[in-house]
N, C-alpha and C positions, 0 to 999 in steps of 0.2 A: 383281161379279166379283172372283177373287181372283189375283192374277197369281201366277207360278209359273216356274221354270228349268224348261227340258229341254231333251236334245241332242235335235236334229231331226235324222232320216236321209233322205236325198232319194237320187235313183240318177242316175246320167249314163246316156246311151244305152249303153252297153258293160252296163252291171248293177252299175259298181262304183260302191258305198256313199259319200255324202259326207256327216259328221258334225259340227255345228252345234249349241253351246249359243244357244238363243232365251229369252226372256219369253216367255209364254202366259197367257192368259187362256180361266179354263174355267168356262163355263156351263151350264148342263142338259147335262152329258158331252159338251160338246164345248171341244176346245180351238181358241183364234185368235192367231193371230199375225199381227206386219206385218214384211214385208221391200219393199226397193226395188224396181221393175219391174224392173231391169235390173241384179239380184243375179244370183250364178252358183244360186238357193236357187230363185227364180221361174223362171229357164231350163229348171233340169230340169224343174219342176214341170209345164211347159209340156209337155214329151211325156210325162211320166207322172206319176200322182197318189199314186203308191205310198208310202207314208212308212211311218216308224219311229220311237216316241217312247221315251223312257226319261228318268225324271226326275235330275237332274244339281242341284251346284253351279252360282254363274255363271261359274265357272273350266273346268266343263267336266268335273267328273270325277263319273263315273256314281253315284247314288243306291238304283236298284233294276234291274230288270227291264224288259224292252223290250215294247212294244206294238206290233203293225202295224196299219195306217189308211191311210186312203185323203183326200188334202188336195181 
């Protein structure tokens, strides 16, 4: 596996967007990441699986184009 930046987009219950540079690790076209259980990253994830990738520096400043997935 080759680790990898991108901002991860997650949603709060309202719809609005919360944006997170992670390390990623991507295998046969998936990518994994690890966060804490009790990140505000795993909260949302927790009522919705809706995400948004876009690869990034590790400072956070966008590289290309955004992708939607489902975590």
């Amino acid at each position: 596996m080759r680790s990898r930046t991108a901002l991860l987009t997650t949603f709060r219950r309202t719809g609005q967007p919360v944006t997170s540079p992670v390390s990623l690790a991507v295998r046969e076209g998936r990518a994994y990441f690890v966060t804490a259980a009790d990140s505000g990253k795993a909260k949302r994830l927790a009522h919705t699986d809706r995400v948004e990738l876009a690869p990034s520096t590790t400072a956070g400043k966008p590289l290309g184009g955004t992708v939607a997935g489902r975590a």
